[in-house]
C-alpha positions as CSV (number, residue, x, y, z in Angstrom):
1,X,4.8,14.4,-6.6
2,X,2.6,15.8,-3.9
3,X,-0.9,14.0,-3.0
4,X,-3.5,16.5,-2.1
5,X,-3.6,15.4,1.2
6,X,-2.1,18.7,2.9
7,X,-2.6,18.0,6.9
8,X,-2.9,14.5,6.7
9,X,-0.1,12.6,8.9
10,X,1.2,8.6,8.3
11,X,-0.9,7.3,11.4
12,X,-4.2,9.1,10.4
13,X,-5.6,8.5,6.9
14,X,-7.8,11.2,5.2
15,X,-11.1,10.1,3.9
16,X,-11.2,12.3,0.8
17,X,-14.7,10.6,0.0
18,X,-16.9,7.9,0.7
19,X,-19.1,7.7,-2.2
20,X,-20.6,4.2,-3.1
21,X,-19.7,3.3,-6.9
22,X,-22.0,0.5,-7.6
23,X,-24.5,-1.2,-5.9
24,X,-26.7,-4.5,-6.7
25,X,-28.7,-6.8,-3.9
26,X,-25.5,-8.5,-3.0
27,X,-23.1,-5.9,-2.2
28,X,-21.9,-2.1,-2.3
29,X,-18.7,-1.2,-3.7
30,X,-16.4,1.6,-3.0
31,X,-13.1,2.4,-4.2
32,X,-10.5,2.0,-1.6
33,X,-6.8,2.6,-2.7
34,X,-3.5,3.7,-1.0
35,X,-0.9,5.9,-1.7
36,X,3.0,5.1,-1.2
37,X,6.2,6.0,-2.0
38,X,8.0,3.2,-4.6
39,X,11.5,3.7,-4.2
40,X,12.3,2.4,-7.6
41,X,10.8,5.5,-9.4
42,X,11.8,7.9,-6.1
43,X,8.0,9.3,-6.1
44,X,4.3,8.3,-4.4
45,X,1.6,6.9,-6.5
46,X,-2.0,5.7,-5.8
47,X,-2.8,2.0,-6.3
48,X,-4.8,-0.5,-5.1
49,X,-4.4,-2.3,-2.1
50,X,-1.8,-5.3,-2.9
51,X,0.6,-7.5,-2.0
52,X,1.8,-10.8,-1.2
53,X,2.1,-12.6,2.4
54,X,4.6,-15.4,3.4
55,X,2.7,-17.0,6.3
56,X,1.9,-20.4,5.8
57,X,-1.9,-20.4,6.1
58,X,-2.1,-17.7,3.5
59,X,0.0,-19.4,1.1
60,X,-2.5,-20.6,-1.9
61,X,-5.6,-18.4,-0.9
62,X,-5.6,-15.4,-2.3
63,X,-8.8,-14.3,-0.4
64,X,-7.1,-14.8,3.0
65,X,-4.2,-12.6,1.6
66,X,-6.1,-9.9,0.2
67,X,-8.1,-10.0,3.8
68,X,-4.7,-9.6,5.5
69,X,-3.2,-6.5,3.0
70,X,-6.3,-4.9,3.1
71,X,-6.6,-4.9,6.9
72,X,-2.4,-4.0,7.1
73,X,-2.6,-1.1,4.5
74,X,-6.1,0.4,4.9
75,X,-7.2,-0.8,8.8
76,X,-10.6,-1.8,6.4
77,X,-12.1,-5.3,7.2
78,X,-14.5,-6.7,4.5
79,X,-17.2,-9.2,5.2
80,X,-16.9,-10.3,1.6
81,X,-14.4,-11.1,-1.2
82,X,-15.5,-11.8,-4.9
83,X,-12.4,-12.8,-7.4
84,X,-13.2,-10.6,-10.6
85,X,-10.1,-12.2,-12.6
86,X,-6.5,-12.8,-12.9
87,X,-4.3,-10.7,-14.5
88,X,-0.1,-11.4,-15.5
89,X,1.7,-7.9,-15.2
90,X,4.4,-8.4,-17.6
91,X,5.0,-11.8,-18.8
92,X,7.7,-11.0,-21.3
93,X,9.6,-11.6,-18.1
94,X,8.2,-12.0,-15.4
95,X,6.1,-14.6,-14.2
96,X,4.2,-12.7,-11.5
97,X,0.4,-12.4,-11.3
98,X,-2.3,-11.3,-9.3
99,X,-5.8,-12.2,-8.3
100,X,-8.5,-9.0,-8.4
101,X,-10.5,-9.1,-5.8
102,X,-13.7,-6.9,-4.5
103,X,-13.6,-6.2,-1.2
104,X,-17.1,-5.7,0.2
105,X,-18.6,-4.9,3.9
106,X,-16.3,-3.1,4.9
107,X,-15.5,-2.2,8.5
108,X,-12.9,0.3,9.6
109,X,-10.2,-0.9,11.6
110,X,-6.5,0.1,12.5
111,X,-4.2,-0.2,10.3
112,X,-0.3,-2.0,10.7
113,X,1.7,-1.3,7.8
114,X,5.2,-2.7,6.9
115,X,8.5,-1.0,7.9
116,X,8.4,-0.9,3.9
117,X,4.9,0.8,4.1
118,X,5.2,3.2,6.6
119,X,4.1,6.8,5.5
120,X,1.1,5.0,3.4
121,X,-1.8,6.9,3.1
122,X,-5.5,5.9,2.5
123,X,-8.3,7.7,0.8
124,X,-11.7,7.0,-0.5
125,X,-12.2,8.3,-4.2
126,X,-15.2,8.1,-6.7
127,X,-15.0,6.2,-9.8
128,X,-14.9,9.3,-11.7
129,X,-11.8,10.6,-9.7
130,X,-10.0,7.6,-9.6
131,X,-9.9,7.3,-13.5
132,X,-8.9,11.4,-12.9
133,X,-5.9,9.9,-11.2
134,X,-4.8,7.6,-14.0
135,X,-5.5,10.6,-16.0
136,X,-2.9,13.1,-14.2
137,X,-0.5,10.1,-13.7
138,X,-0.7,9.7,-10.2
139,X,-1.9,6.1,-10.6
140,X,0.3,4.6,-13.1
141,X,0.6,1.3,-11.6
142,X,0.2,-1.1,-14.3
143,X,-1.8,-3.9,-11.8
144,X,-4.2,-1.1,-10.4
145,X,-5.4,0.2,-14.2
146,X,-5.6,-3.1,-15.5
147,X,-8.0,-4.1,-11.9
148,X,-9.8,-1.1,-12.7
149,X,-10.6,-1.9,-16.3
150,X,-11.4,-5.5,-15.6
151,X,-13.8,-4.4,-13.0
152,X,-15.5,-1.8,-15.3
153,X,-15.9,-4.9,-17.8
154,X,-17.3,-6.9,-15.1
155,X,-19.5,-4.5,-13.8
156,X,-20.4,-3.5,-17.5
157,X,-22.2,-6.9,-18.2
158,X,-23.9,-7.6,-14.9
């Protein structure tokens, strides 16, 4: 499946926009997501930043993780995380879940991917484009579209 991002090289991301998608007193939002190649499928697929890390200290704080796999896949820095839910990706048989998390403030750094990661790529897409994604099936991660939707319904009653 090709991206769109004709040009763009591993070690450079391509902003493809930076347009805020909500906004109160507290924070501005943006979406921020990656794309990467999932081996078990054999193609690339946008999806939110996500992960899990094994160093001690961020074992049991999901905001100190999603600090550190933000900053490894996107270089992005945010000055503030607000959990938005919790959500269980397939409990029939799996017992894996994640934390959603808003990352806001956000600061551009460099980026240190993985050897599993390498060949990521980053870009900035409106809320209207990224449901366009999920639409043309080039985000069809089940963790992203359920974040997404969670965060719409979040957003929705604020």
């Amino acid at each position: 499946m090709r991206s769109g991002l004709e040009g763009a090289d591993d070690a450079h991301p391509v902003a493809l926009s930076s347009r805020e998608v909500y906004r109160n007193r507290w924070m501005a939002v943006r979406e921020d997501i990656v794309e990467q190649y999932r081996y078990p499928v054999g193609e690339r697929f946008w999806e939110f930043p996500q992960g899990s890390v094994d160093t001690p200290e961020a074992l049991g704080d999901p905001h100190l993780t999603a600090r550190i796999e933000l900053a490894e896949e996107t270089g992005l820095r945010a000055t503030t995380l607000t959990t938005i839910g919790f959500i269980r990706e397939a409990y029939g048989f799996l017992n894996q879940g994640a934390h959603v998390i808003v990352a806001s403030g956000l600061t551009r750094g460099e980026a240190s991917p993985e050897i599993t990661e390498v060949g990521m790529r980053t870009g900035w897409f409106s809320h209207e484009d990224t449901w366009g994604l999920i639409d043309d099936g080039r985000m069809s991660e089940s963790a992203s579209i359920a974040a997404l939707a969670l965060y719409d319904r979040k957003r929705a009653r604020a």
